[in-house]
N, C-alpha and C positions, 0 to 999 in steps of 0.2 A: 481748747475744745476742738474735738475733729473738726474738719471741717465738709465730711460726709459723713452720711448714715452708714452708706455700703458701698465698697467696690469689689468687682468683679475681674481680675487678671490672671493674666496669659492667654485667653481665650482666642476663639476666632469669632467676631460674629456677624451676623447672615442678617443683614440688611432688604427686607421684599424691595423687591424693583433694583435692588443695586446690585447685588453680591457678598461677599464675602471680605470681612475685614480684621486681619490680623488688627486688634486693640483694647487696653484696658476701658472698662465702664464703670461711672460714680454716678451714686443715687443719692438722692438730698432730698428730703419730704415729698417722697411717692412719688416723684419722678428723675428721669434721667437727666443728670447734672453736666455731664462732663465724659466728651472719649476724648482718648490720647493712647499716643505710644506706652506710653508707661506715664503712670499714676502712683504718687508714696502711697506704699499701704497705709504710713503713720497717719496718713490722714481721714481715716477713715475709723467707725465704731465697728466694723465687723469688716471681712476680709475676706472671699469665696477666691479656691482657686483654682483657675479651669483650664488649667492647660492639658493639652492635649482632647480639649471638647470645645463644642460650641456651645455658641450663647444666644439663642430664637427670641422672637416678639411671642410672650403669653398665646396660645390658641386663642383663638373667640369661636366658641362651640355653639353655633347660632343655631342648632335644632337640638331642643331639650324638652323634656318634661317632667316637671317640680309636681309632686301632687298626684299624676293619675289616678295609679292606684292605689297608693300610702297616702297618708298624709302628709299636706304640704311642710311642715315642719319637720317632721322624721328624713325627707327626702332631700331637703335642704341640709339639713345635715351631714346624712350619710353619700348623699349621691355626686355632689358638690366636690365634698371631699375625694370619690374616686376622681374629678376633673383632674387633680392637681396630679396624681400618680401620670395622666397623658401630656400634663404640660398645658392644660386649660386654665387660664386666667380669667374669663369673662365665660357667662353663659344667658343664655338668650332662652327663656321658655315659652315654650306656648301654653296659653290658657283658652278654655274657652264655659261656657256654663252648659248647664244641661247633667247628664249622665257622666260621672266617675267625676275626678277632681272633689270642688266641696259640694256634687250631686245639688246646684240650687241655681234657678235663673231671675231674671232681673235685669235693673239696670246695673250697667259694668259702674256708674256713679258711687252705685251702695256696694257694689262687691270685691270692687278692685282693690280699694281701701284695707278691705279684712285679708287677699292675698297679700299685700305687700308686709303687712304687720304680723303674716304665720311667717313670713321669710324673714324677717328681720332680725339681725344679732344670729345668723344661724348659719350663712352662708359662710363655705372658705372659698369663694370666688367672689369676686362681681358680677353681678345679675341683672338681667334687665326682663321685661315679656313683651312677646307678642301678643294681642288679644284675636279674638276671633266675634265678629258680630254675626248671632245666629237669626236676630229678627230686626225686624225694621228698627223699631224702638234704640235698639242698638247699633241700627250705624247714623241715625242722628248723634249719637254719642261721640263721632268721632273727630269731630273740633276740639271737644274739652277736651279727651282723652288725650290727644296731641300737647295742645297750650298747658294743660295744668299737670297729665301725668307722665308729660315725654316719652309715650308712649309712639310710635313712626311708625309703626309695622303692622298690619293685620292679616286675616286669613279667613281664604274658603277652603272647604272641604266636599271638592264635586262629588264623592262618592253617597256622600247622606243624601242627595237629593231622593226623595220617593222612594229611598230603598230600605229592605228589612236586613241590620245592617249583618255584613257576612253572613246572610242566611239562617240565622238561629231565629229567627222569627220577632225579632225586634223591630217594631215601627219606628222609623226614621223619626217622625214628629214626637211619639213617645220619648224618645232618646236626647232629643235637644231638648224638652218639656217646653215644645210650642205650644200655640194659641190656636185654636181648627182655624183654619184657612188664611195662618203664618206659614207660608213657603216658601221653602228653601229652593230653589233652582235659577235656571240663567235668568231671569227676573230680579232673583235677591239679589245674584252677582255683577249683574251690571248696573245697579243701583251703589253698591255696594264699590266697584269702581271707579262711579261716579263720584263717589263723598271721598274717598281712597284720595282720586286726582284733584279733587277741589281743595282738600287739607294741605294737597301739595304745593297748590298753586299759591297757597295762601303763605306760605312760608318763605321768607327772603333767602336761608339758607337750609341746607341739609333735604334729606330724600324722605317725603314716605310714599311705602310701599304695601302692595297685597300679596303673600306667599300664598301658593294655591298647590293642594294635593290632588293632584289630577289622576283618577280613576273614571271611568264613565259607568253613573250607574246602570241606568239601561242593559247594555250590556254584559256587564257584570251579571245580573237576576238569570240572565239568558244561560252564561259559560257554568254558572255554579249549577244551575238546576241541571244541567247537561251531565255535571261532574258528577252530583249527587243519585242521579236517574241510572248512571253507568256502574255503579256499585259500591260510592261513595269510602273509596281509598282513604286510611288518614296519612296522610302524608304531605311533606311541602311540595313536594309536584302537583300533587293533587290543587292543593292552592294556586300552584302558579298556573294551573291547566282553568281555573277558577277565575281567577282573575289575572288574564292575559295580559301582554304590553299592548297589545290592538286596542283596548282601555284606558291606558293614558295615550296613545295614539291621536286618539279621536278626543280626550279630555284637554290635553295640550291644544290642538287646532280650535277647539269651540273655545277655549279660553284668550288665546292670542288676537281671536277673531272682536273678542267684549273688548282684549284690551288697545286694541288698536282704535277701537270706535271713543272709547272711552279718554283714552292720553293717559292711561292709568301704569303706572311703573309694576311690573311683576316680580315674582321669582319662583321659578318653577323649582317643585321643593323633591328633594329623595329620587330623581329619574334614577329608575330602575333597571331600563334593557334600553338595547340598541337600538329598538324601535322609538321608544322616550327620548332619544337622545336627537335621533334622526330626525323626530318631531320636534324639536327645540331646534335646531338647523333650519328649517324648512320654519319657523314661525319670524328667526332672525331676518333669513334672507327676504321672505315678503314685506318685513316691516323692517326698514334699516333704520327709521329712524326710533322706535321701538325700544324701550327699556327694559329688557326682559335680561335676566340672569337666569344660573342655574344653576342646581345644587345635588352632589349625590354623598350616599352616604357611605360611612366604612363598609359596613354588610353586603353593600350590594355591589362594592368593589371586589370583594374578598369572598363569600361566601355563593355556595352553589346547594339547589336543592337534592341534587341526585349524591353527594358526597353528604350530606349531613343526614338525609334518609336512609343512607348506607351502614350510618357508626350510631343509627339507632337515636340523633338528636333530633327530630323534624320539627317536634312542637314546641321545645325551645327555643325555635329562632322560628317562628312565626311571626311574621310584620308584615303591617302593608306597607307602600306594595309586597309584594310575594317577596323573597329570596328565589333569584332566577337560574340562569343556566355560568357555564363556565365562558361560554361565547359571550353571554351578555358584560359579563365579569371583563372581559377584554374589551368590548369596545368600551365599554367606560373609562378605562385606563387610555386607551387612546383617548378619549373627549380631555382624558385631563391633562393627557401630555400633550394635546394641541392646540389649548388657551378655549375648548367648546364649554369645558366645565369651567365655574366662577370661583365657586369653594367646596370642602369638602367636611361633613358634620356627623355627628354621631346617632341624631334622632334617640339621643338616651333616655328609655324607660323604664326604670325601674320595674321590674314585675318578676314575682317568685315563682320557682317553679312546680307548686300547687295549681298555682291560678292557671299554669298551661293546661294540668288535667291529663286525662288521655285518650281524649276527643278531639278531632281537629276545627270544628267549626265553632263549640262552645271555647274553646283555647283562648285566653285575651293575648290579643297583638303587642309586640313589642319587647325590648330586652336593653339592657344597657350595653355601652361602647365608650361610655367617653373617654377610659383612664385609656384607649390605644389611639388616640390620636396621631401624636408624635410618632407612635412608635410605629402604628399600619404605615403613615405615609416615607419616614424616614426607612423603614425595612421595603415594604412592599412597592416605594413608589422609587426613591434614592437610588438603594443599594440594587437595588433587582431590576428596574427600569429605566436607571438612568436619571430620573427626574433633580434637576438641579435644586440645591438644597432654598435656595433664594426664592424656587416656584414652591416649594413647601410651604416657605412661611408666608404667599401670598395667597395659600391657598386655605389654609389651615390660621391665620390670623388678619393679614392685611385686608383683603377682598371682604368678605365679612365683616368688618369693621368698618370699610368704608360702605359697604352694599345699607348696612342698617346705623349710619348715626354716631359712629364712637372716635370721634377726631382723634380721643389721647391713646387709641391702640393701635395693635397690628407694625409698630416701629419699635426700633434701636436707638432714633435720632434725641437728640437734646429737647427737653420739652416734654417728651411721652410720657405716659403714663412709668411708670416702674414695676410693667407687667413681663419676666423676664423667667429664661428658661435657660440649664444650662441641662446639655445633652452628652451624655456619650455614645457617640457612633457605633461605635464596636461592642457594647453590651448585648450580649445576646440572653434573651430570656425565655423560659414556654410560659404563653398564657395559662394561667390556672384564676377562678372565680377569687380563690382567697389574694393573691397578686394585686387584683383590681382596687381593694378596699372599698366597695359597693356594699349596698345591703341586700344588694342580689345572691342567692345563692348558687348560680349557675350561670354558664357562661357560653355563647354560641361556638367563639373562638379557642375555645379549652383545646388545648395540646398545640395549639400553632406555637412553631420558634419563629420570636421577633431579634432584629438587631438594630437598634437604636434606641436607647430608652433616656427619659427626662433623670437626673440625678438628683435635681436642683430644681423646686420649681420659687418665683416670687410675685408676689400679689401686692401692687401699690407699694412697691420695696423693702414688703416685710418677709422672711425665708416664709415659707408656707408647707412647703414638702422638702424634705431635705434627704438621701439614702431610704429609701422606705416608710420614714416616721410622717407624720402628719401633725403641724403646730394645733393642740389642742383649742385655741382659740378662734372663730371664726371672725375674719377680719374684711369679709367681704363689702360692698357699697351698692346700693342702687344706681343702677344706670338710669337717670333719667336722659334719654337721647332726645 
């Protein structure tokens, strides 16, 4: 009888926090068994050989969304499955109740239950959620929700406060289906901190935390009616002249300011422009002793509105925050080539390109990214900037992994999970929507050439992705973190 399930030889592989290690790797029940110099293939049921590629820790794709606008079942299916094309192993979604997802509020007690059972048997990753507590009722929830659903993470969304949401005339309370006089603003969120850091406190091991999208609404009502009054452009600039970085600016400071009062661990989620970044710097430096991470995503590394306005996509790649300029695109890349950024996520959301329409302001936000993980940071961050392959996989699996709860990811080493990726460097591809394997039919990135693509993806040491094809069986698990 073998005496592993799978090895992995000739490869190099890329160690977060270590480097790079010419050595074979054996897998034995979903996890990593064994590196050495060389390892018998005879001892092994299957046999990968990677020479002349490397071999990564699985992504942890900690900003996703299962459900927005599909159903949670069809998204898990299909959306999941594009992870494995980027080299995503795990994926982290947010949920929250109210408007889109399964459109119903409540206690998260009676609802979380019915999400976990639409993704079950459906995923080809590993999955775990963020929840989000929109009314009080719900962040007394957040002890069980911890102790019984290993759930660690939650989340505010500054921009719902008192606002009609992107200006279509949608009441914020309408849209979470509160209670009159359940409000959401720095009230809910420092209550909301409060239970955040008491669930922490209460735990002998492991972090929880609050991700917060920080937009200020306020101001936002002020720059759109501006944009709208001026002769209302459809266009992404127009958006990003809508909803300025002076926005998370000022959302980043009032939020640093609950969390310092609080002891509440944060992570500032998708910073956008150089102003967001600058304000995550200036939150660190006031607070040192301060738990705040940070997080941006492929799009706003990569993508500019005055170039996507240009080849006629703008309302394709409509997200909040905006898609900004090409200067902001740069300093993000410096925040990540100088340890300011934590990790780096996809904020994958499914949405067709019907629902964009060809209106800018009824347009719904968001688009998938996850199947370019690997390959945005391996082309765009590696090859083109230099970034050391070992700050990839700590930024793209390790950092994530530890930021939210997942001890067996984000490594190479003995013990880890058997979340595993083998790459080749030198693959050069163009993005095209059908490439991704999403159930999206269009694609922000469409015509970019990447060079480093996943070949080989595995999940809990089963092959998952292998050359283009996708194992028809999903073999993903619940993260309870």
């Amino acid at each position: 009888m073998p005496r592993y399930d799978l090895i992995i030889k000739n490869g190099t592989l890329v160690q977060p926090h270590l480097g790079e290690i010419p050595a074979d790797l054996a897998v034995r029940d979903g996890k990593v068994a064994a590196l050495a110099d060389d390892i018998d293939a005879a001892q092994a049921t299957e046999v990968i050989d990677a020479a002349g590629r490397v071999v990564l820790p699985g992504a942890v794709d900690a900003h996703f969304h299962l459900g927005i606008y599909r159903s949670l079942e069809q998204d898990a299916e299909e959306e999941t499955r594009s992870s494995l094309v980027g080299g995503a192993t795990s994926v982290l979604s947010y949920f929250r109740t109210g408007e889109h997802y399964l459109d119903r509020t409540g206690p998260y007690g009676e609802i979380f239950p019915d999400v976990l059972s639409a993704v079950a048997g459906r995923s080809h990753t590993d999955y775990g959620f963020h929840l989000a507590p929109m009314d009080t009722a719900q962040v007394r929830e957040i002890p069980d929700l911890v102790a019984e659903h290993g759930v660690s993470s939650f989340k505010y969304y500054m921009f719902y406060k008192g606002f009609n949401l992107a200006a279509d005339s949608r009441d914020a309370r309408a849209f979470r289906m509160a209670e009159e006089g359940e409000e959401y603003d720095l009230g809910h969120l420092y209550q909301l901190m409060e239970a955040v850091a008491a669930a922490g406190a209460a735990r002998p091991h492991g972090r929880v935390s609050l991700s917060l999208h920080c937009e200020q609404a306020e101001l936002m009502r002020l720059f759109i009616d501006r944009v709208r009054s001026a002769g209302d452009p459809q266009t992404l600039r127009a958006y990003h002249d809508g909803r300025p970085p002076l926005t998370e600016e000022v959302a980043i400071a009032e939020a640093a300011a609950l969390a310092r009062a609080t002891g509440c661990p944060v992570n500032l989620l998708h910073l956008s422009s150089a102003a967001a970044l600058a304000g995550a710097r200036a939150a660190r430096a006031a607070s040192p002793g301060l738990d705040l991470r940070t997080e941006v995503t492929l799009h706003h590394l990569c993508l500019d509105h005055d170039s996507l306005d240009a080849a006629g996509r703008g309302l394709g790649a409509k997200v909040n925050p905006p898609i900004r300029t090409r200067a902001d695109n740069d300093a993000l890349w410096e925040g990540v080539l100088d340890g300011t950024v934590d990790w780096v996520a996809s904020d994958h959301a499914c949405c067709m390109e019907e629902s964009k329409g060809d209106a800018l302001w009824p347009a719904l936000p968001g688009f998938g990214g996850t199947a370019l993980l690997y390959p945005v940071l391996l082309s765009e961050g590696h090859h083109k900037r230099g970034l050391p392959l070992r700050r990839v996989t700590e930024l793209l699996s390790a950092n994530p992994a530890a930021a939210y709860g997942l001890p067996g990811k984000g490594s190479l080493m003995v013990g880890a999970d058997a979340d595993l990726v083998v790459a080749d460097l030198d693959d050069v591809r163009t993005v095209t929507a059908d490439l991704l394997l999403s159930g999206q039919d269009h694609c922000p990135f469409e015509g970019r050439e990447l060079r480093g693509w996943p070949t080989t993806t595995i999940v809990g040491g089963h092959i998952a992705y292998h050359d283009g094809k996708v194992h028809p069986t999903p073999s993903g698990r619940y993260l309870s973190r």
